[in-house]
Biopython code that builds the backbone (N, CA, C, O; Angstrom):
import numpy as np
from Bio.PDB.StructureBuilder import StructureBuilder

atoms = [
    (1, "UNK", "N", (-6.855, 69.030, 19.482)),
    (1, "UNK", "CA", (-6.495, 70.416, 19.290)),
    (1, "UNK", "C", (-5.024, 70.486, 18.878)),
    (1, "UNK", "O", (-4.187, 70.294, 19.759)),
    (2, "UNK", "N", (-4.595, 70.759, 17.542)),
    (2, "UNK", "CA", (-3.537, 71.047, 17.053)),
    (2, "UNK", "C", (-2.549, 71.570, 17.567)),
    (2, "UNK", "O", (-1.426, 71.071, 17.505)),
    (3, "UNK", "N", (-2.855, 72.766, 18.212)),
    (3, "UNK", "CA", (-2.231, 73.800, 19.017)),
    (3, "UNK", "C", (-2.010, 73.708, 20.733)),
    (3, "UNK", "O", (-1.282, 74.501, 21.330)),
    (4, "UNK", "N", (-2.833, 72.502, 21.471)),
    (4, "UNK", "CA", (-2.399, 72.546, 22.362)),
    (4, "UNK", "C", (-1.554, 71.479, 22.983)),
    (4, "UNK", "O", (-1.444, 70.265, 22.811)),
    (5, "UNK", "N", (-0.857, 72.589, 23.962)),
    (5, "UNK", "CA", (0.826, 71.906, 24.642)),
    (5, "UNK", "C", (0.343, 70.530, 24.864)),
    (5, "UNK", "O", (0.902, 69.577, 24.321)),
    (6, "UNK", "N", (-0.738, 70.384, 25.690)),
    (6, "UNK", "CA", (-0.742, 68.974, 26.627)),
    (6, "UNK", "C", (-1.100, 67.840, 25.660)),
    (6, "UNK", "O", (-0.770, 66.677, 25.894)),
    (7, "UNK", "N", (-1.638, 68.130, 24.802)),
    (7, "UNK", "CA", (-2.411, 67.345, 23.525)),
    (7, "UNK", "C", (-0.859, 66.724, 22.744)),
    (7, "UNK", "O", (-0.724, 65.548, 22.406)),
    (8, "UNK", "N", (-0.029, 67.554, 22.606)),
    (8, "UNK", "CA", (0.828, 67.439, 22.192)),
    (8, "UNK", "C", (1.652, 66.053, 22.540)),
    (8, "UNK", "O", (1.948, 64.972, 22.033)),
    (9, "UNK", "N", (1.851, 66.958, 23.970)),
    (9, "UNK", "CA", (3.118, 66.324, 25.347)),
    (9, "UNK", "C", (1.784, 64.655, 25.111)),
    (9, "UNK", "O", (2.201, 63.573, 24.700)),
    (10, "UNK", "N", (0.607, 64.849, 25.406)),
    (10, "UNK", "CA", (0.207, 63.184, 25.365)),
    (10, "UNK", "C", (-0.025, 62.331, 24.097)),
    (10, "UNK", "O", (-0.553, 61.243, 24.324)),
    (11, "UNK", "N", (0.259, 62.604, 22.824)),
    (11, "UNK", "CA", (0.254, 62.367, 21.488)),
    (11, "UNK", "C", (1.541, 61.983, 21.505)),
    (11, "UNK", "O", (1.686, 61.091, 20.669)),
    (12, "UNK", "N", (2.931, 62.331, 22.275)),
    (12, "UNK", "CA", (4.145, 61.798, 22.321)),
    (12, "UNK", "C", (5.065, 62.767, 20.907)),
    (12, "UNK", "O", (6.071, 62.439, 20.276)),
    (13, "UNK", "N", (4.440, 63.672, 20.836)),
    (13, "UNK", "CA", (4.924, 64.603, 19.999)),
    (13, "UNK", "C", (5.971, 65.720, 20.447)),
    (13, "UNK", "O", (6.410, 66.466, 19.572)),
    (14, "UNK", "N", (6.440, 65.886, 21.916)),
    (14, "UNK", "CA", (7.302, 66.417, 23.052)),
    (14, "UNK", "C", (8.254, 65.899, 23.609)),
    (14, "UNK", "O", (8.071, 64.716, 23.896)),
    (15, "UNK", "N", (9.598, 66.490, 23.988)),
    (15, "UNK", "CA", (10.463, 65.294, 24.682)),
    (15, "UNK", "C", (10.470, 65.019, 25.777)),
    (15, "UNK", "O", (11.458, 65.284, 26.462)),
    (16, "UNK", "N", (8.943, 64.154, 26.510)),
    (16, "UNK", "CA", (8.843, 64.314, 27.932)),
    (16, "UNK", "C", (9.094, 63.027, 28.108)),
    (16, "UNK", "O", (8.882, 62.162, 27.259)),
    (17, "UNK", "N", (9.585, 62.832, 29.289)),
    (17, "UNK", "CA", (9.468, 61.356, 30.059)),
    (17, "UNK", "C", (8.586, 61.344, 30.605)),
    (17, "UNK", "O", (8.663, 62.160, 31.523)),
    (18, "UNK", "N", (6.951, 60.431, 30.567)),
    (18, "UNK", "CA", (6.542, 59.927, 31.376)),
    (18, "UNK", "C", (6.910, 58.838, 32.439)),
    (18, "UNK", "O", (7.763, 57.952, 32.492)),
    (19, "UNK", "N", (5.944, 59.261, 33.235)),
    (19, "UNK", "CA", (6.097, 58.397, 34.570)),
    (19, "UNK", "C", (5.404, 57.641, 34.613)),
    (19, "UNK", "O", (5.449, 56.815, 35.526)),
    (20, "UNK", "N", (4.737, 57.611, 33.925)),
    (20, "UNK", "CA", (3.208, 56.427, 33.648)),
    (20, "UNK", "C", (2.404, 56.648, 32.203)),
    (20, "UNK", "O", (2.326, 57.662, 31.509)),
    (21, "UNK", "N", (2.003, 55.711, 32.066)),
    (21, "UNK", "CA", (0.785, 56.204, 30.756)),
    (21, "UNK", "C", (0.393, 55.086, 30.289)),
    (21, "UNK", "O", (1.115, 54.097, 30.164)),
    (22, "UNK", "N", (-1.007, 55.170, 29.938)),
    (22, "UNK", "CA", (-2.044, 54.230, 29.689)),
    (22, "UNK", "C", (-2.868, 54.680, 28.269)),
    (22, "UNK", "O", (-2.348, 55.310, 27.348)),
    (23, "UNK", "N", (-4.411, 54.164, 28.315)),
    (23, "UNK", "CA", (-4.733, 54.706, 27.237)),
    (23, "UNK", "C", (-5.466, 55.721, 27.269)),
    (23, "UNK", "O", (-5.762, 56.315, 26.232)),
    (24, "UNK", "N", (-5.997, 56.198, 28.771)),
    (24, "UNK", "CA", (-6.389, 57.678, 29.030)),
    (24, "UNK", "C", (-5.584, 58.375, 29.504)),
    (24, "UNK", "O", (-6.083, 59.489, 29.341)),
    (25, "UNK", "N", (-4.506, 58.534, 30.072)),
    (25, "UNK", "CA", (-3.283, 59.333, 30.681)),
    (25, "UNK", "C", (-2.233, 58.855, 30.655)),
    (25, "UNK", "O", (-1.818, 57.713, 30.851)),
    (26, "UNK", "N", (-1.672, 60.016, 30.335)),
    (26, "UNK", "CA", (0.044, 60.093, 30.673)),
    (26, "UNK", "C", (0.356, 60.714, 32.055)),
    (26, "UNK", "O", (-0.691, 61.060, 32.602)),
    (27, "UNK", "N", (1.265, 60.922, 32.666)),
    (27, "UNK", "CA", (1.998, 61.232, 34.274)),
    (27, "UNK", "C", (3.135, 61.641, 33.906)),
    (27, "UNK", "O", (4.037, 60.885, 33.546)),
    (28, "UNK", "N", (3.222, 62.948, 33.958)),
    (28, "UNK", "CA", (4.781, 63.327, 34.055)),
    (28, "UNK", "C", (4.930, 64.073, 35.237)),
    (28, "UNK", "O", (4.036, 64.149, 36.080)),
    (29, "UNK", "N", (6.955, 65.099, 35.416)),
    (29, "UNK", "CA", (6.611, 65.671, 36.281)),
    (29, "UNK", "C", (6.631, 67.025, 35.750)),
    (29, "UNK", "O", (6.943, 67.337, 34.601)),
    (30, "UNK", "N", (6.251, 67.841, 36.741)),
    (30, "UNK", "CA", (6.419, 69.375, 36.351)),
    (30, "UNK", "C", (7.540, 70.147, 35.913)),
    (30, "UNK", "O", (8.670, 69.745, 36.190)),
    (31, "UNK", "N", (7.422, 70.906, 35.448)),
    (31, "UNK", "CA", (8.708, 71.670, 34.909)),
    (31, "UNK", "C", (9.243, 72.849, 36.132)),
    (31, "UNK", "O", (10.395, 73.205, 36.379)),
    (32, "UNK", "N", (7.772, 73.344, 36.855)),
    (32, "UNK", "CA", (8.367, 74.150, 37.925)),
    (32, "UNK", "C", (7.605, 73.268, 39.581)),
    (32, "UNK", "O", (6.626, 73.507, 40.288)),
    (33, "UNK", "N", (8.336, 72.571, 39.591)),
    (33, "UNK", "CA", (7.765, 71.967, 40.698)),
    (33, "UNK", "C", (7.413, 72.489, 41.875)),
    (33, "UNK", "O", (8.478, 72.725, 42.445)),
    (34, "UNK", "N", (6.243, 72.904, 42.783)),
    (34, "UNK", "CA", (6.062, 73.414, 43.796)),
    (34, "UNK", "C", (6.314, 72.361, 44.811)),
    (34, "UNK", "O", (5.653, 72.555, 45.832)),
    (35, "UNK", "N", (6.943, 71.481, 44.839)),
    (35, "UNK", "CA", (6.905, 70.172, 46.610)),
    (35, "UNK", "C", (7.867, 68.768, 45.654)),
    (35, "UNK", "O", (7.818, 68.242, 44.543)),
    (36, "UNK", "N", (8.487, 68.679, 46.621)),
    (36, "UNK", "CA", (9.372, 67.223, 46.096)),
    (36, "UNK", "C", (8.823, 66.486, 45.060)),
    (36, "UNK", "O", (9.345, 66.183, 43.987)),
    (37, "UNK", "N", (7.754, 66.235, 45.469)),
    (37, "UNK", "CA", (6.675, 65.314, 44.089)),
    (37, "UNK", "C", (5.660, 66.265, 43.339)),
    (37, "UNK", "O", (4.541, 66.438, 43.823)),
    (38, "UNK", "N", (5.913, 66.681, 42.549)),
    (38, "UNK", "CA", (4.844, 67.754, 41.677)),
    (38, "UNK", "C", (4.881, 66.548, 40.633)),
    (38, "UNK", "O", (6.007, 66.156, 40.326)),
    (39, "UNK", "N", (3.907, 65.986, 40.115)),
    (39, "UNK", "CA", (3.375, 65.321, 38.531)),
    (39, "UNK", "C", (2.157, 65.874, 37.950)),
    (39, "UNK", "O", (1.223, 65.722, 38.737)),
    (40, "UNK", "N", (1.843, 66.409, 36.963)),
    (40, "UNK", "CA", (1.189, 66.280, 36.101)),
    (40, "UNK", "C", (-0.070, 65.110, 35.380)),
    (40, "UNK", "O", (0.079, 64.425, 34.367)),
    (41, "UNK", "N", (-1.103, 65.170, 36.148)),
    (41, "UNK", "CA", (-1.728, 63.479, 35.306)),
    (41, "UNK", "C", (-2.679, 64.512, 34.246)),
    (41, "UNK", "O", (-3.589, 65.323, 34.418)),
    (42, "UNK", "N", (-2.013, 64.052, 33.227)),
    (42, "UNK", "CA", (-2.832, 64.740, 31.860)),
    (42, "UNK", "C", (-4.158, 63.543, 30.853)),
    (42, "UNK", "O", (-3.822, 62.758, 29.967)),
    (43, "UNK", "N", (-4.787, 63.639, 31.072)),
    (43, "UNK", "CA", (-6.137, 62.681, 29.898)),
    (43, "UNK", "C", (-5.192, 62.976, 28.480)),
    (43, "UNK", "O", (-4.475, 63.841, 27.978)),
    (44, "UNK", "N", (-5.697, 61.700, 28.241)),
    (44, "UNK", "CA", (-5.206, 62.363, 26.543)),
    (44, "UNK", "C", (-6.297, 62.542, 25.651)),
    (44, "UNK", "O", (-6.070, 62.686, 24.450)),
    (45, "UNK", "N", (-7.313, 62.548, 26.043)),
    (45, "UNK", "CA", (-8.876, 63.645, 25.637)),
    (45, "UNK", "C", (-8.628, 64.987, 25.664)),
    (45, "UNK", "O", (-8.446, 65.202, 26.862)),
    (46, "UNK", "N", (-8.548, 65.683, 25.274)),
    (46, "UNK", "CA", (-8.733, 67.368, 25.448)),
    (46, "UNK", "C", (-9.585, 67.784, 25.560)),
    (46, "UNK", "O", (-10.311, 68.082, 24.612)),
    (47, "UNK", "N", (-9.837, 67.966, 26.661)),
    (47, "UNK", "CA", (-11.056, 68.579, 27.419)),
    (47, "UNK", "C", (-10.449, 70.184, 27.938)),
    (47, "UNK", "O", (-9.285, 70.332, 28.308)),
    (48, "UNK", "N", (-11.267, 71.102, 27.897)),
    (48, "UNK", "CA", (-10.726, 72.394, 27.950)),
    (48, "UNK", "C", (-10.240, 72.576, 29.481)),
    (48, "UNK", "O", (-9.094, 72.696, 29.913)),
    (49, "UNK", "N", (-11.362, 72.559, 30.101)),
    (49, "UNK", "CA", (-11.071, 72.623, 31.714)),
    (49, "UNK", "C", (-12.471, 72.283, 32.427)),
    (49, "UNK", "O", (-13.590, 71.986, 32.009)),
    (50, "UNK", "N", (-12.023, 72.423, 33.413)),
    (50, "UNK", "CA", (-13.126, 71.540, 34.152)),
    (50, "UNK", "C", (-14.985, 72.082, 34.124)),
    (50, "UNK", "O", (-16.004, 71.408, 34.271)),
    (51, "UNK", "N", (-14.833, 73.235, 33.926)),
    (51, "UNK", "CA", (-16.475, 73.500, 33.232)),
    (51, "UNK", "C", (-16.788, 72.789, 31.660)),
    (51, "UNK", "O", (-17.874, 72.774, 31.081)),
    (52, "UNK", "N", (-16.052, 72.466, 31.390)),
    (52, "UNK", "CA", (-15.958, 71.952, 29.904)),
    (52, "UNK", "C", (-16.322, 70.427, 29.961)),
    (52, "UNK", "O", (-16.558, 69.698, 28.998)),
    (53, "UNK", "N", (-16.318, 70.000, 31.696)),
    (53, "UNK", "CA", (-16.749, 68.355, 31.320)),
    (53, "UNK", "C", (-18.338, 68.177, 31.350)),
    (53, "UNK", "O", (-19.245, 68.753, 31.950)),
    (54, "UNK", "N", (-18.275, 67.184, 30.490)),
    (54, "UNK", "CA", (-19.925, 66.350, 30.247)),
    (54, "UNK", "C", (-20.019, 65.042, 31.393)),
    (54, "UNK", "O", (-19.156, 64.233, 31.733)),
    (55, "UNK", "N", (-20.993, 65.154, 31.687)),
    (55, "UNK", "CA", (-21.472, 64.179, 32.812)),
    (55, "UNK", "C", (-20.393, 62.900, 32.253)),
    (55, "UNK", "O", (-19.523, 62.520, 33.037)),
    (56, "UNK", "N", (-20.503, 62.200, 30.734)),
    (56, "UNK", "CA", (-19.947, 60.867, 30.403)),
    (56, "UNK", "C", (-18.602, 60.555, 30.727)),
    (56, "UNK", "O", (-18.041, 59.477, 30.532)),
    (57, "UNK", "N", (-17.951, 61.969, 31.431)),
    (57, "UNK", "CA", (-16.326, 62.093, 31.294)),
    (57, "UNK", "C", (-16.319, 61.331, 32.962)),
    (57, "UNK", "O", (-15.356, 60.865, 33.571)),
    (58, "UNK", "N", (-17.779, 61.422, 33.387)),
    (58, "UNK", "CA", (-17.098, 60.794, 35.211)),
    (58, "UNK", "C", (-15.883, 59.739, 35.040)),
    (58, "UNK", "O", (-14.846, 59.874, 35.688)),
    (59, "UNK", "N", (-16.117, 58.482, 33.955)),
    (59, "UNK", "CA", (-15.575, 57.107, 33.742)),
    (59, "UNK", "C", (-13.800, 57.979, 33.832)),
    (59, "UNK", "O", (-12.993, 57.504, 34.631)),
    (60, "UNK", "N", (-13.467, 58.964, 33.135)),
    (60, "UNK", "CA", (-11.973, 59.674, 33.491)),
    (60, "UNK", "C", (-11.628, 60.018, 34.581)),
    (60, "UNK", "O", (-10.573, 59.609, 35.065)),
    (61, "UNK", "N", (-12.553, 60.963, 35.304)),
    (61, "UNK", "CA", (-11.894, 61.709, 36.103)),
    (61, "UNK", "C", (-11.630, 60.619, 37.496)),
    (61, "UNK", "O", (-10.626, 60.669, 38.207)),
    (62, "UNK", "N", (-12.930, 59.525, 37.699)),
    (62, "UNK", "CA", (-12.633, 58.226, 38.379)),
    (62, "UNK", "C", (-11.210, 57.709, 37.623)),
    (62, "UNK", "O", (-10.401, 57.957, 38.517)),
    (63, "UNK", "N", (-10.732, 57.361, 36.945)),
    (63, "UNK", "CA", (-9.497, 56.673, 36.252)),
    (63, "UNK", "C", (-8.523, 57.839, 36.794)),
    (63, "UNK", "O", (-7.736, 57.359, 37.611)),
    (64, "UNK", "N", (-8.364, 58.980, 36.629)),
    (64, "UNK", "CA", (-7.345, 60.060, 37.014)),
    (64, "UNK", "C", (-6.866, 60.009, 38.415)),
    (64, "UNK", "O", (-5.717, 60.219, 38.805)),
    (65, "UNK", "N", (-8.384, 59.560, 39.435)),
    (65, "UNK", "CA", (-8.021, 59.288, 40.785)),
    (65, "UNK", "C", (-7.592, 58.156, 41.366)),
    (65, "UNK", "O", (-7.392, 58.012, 42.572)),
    (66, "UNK", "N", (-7.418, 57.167, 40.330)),
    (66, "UNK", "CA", (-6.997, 55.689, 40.315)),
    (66, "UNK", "C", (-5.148, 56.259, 40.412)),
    (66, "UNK", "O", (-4.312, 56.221, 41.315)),
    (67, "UNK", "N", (-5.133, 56.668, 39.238)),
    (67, "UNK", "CA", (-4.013, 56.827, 39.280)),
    (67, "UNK", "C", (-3.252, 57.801, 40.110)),
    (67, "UNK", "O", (-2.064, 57.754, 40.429)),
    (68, "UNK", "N", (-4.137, 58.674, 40.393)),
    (68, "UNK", "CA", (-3.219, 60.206, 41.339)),
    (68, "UNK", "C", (-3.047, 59.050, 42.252)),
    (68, "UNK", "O", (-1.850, 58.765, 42.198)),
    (69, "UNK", "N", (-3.766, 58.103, 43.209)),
    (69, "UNK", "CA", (-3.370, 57.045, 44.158)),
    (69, "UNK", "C", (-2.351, 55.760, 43.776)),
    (69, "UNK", "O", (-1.362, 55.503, 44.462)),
    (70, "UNK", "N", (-2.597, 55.267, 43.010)),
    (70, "UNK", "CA", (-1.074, 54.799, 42.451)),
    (70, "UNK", "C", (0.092, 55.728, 42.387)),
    (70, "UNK", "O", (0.865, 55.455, 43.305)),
    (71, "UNK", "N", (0.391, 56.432, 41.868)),
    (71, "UNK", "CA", (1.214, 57.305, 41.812)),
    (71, "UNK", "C", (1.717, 57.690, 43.044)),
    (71, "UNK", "O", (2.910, 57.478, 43.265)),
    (72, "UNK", "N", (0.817, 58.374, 44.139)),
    (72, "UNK", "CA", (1.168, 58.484, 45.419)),
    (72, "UNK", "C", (1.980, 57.655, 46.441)),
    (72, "UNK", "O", (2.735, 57.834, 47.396)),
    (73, "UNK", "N", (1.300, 56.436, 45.578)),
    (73, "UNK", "CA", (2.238, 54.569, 46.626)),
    (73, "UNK", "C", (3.586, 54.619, 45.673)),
    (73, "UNK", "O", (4.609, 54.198, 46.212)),
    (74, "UNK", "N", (3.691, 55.077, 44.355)),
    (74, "UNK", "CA", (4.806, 54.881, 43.423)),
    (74, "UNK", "C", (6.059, 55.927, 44.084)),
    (74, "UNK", "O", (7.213, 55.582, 44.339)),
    (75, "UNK", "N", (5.548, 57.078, 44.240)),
    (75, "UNK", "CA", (6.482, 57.871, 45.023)),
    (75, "UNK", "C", (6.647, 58.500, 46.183)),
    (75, "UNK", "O", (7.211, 59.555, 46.474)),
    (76, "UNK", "N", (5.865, 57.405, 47.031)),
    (76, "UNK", "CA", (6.168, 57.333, 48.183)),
    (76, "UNK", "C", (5.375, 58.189, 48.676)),
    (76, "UNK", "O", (5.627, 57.868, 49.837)),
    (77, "UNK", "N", (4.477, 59.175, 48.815)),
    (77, "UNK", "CA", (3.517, 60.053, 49.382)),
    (77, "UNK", "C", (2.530, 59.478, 50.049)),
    (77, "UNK", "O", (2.112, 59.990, 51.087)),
    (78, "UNK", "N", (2.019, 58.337, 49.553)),
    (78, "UNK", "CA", (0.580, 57.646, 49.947)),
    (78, "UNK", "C", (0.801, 58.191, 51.714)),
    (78, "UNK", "O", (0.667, 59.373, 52.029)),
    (79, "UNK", "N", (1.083, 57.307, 52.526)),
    (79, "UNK", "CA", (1.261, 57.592, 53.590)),
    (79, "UNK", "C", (1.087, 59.154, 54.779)),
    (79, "UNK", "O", (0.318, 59.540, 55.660)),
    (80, "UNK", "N", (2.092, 59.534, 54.222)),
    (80, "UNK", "CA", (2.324, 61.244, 54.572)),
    (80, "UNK", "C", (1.505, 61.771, 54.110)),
    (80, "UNK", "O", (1.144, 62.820, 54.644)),
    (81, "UNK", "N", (0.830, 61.308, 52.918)),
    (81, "UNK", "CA", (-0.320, 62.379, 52.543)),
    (81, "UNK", "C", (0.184, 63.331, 51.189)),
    (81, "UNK", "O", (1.346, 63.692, 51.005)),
    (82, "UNK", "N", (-0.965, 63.638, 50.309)),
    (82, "UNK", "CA", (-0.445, 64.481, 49.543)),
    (82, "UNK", "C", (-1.669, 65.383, 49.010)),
    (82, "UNK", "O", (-2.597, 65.483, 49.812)),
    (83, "UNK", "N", (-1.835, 66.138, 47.632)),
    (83, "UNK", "CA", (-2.766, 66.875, 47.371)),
    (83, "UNK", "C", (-2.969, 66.918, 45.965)),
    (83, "UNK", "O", (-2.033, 67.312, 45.270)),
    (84, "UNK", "N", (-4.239, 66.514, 45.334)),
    (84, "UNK", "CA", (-4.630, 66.659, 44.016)),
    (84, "UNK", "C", (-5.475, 67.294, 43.704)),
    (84, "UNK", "O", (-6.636, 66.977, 43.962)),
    (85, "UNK", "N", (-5.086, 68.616, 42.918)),
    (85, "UNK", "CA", (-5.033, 69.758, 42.414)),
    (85, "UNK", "C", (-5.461, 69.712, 40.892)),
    (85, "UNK", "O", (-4.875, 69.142, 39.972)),
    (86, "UNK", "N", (-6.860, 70.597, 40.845)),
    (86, "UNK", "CA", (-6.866, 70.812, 39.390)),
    (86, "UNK", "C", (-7.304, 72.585, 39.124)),
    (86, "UNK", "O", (-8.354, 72.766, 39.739)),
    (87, "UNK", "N", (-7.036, 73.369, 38.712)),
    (87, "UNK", "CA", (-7.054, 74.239, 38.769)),
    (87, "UNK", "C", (-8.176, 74.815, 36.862)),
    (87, "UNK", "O", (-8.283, 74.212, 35.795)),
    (88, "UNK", "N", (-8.741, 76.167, 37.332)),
    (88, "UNK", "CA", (-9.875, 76.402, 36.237)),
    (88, "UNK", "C", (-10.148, 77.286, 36.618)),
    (88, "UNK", "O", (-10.352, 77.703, 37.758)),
    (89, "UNK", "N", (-10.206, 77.957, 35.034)),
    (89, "UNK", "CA", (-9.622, 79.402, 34.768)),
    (89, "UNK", "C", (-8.675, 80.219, 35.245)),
    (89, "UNK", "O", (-7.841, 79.905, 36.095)),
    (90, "UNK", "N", (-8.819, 81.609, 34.544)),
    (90, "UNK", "CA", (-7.557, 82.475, 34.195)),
    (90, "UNK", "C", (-7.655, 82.510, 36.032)),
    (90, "UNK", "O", (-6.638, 82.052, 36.553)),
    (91, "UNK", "N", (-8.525, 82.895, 36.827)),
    (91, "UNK", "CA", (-8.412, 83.805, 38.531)),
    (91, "UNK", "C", (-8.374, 82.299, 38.952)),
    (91, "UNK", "O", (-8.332, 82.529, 40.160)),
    (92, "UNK", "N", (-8.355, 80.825, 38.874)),
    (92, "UNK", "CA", (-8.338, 79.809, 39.159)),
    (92, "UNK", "C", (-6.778, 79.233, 39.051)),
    (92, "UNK", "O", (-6.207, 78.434, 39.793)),
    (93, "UNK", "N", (-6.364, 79.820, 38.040)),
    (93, "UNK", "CA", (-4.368, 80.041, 38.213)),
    (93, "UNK", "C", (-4.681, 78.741, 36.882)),
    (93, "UNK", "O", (-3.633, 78.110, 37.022)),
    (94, "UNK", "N", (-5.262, 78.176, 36.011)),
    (94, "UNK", "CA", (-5.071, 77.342, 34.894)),
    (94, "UNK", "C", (-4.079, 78.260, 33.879)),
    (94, "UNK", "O", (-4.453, 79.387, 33.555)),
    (95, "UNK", "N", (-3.116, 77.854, 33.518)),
    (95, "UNK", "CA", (-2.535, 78.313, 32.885)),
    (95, "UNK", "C", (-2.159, 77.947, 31.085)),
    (95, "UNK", "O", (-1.950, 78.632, 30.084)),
    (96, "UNK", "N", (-2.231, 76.356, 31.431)),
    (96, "UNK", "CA", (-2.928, 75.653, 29.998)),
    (96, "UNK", "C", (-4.390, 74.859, 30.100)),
    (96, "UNK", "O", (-4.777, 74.042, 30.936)),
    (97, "UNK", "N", (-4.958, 75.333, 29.095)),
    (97, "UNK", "CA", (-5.606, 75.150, 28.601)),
    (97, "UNK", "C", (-6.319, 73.512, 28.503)),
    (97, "UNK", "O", (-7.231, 73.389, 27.686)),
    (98, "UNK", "N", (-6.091, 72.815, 28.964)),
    (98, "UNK", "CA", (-5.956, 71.113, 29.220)),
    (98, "UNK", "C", (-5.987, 70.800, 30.417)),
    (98, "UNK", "O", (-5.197, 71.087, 31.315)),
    (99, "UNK", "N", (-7.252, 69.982, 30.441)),
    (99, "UNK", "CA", (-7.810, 69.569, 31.837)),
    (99, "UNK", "C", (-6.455, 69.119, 32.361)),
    (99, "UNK", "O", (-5.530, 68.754, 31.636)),
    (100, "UNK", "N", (-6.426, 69.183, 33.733)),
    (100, "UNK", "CA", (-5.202, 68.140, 33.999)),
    (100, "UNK", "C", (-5.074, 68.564, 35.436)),
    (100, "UNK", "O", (-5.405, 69.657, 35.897)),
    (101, "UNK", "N", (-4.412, 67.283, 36.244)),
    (101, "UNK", "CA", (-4.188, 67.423, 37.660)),
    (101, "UNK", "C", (-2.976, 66.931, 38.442)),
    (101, "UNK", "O", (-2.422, 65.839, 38.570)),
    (102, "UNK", "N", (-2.745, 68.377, 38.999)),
    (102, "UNK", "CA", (-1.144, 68.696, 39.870)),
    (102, "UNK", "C", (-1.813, 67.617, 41.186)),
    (102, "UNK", "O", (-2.823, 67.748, 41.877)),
    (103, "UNK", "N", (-0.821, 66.611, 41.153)),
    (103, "UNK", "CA", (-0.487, 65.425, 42.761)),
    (103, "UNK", "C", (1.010, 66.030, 43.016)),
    (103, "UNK", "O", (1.891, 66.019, 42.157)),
    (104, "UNK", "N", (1.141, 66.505, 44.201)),
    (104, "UNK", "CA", (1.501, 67.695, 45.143)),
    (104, "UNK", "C", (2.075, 66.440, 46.506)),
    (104, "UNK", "O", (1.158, 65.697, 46.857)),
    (105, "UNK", "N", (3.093, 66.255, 47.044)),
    (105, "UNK", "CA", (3.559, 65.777, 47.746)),
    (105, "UNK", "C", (4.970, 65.816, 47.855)),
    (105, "UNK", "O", (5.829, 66.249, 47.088)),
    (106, "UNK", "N", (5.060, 65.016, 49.499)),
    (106, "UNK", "CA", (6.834, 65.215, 49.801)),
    (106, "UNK", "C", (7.043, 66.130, 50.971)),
    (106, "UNK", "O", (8.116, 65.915, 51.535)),
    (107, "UNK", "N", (6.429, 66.944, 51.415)),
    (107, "UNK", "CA", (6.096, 67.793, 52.340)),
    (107, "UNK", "C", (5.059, 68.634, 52.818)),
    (107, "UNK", "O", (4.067, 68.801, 52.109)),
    (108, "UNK", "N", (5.154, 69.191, 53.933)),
    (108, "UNK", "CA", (3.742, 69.815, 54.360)),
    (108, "UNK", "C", (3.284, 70.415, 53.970)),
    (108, "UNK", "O", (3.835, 71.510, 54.083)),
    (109, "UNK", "N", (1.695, 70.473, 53.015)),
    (109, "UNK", "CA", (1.350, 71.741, 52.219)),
    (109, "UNK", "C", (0.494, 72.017, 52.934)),
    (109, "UNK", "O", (-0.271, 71.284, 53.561)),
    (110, "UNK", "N", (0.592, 73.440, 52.869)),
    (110, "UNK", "CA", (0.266, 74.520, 54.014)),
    (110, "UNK", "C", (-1.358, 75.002, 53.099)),
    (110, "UNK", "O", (-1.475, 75.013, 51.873)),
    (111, "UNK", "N", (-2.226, 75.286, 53.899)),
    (111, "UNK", "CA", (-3.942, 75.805, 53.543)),
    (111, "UNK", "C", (-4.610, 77.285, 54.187)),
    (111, "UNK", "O", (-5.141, 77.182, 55.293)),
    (112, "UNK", "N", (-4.605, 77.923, 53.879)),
    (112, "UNK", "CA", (-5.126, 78.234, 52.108)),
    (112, "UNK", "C", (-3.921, 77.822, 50.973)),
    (112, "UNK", "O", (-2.832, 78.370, 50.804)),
    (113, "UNK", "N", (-4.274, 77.126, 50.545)),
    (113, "UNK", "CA", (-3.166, 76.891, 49.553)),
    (113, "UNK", "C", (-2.199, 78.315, 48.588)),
    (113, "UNK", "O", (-1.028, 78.317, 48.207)),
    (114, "UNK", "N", (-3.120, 79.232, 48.469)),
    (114, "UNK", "CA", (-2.417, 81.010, 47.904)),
    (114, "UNK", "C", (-3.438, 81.330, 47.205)),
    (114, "UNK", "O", (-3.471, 82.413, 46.620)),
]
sb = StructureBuilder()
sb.init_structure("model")
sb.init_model(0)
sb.init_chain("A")
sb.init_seg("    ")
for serial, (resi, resn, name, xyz) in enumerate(atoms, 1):
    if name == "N":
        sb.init_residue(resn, " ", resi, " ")
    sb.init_atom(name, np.array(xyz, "f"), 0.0, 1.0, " ", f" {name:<3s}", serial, name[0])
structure = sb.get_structure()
């Protein structure tokens, strides 16, 4: 998708620093971080959002949780605990358009989440 941000930001067409990236995801961090560790694990598939996946996409979203757990031991959360977040649709708070999942750590996140 031409037009979208995350497609973009994982095409390397953005001036982001990743924190990781492979050949299905990139890892960055957030721009408005909600908790010490807010990252971003974006597919670099564009998939709309999470009603938008096909059964064949399991082989990703398993790889996404590979990494939200790496990531967690990388910045120190594993332990304390943290939270991976994917959010879908507009009343679901998705705000772009690109599957993708907020790993949330660093301190106590409080439930109902809002």
């Amino acid at each position: 998708m031409k037009d979208c941000l995350f497609c973009k930001i994982a095409a390397g067409e953005m001036d982001t620093d990743f924190v990781y990236e492979d050949e299905k995801v990139v890892v960055f961090e957030d721009i408005n971080p909600q908790a010490p560790v807010h990252l971003l694990i974006v597919p670099k598939r564009h998939i709309s959002d999470l009603n938008s996946l096909k059964p064949e996409a399991g082989d990703l979203i398993g790889h996404v949780y590979q990494i939200a757990k790496k990531m967690a031991a990388k910045f120190k959360i594993a332990e304390s605990g943290y939270r991976l977040v994917s959010n879908c649709g507009d009343n679901g708070g998705q705000t772009v358009y690109h599957i993708h999942f907020h790993l949330l750590g660093g301190r106590e996140l409080q439930w109902p989440p809002g």
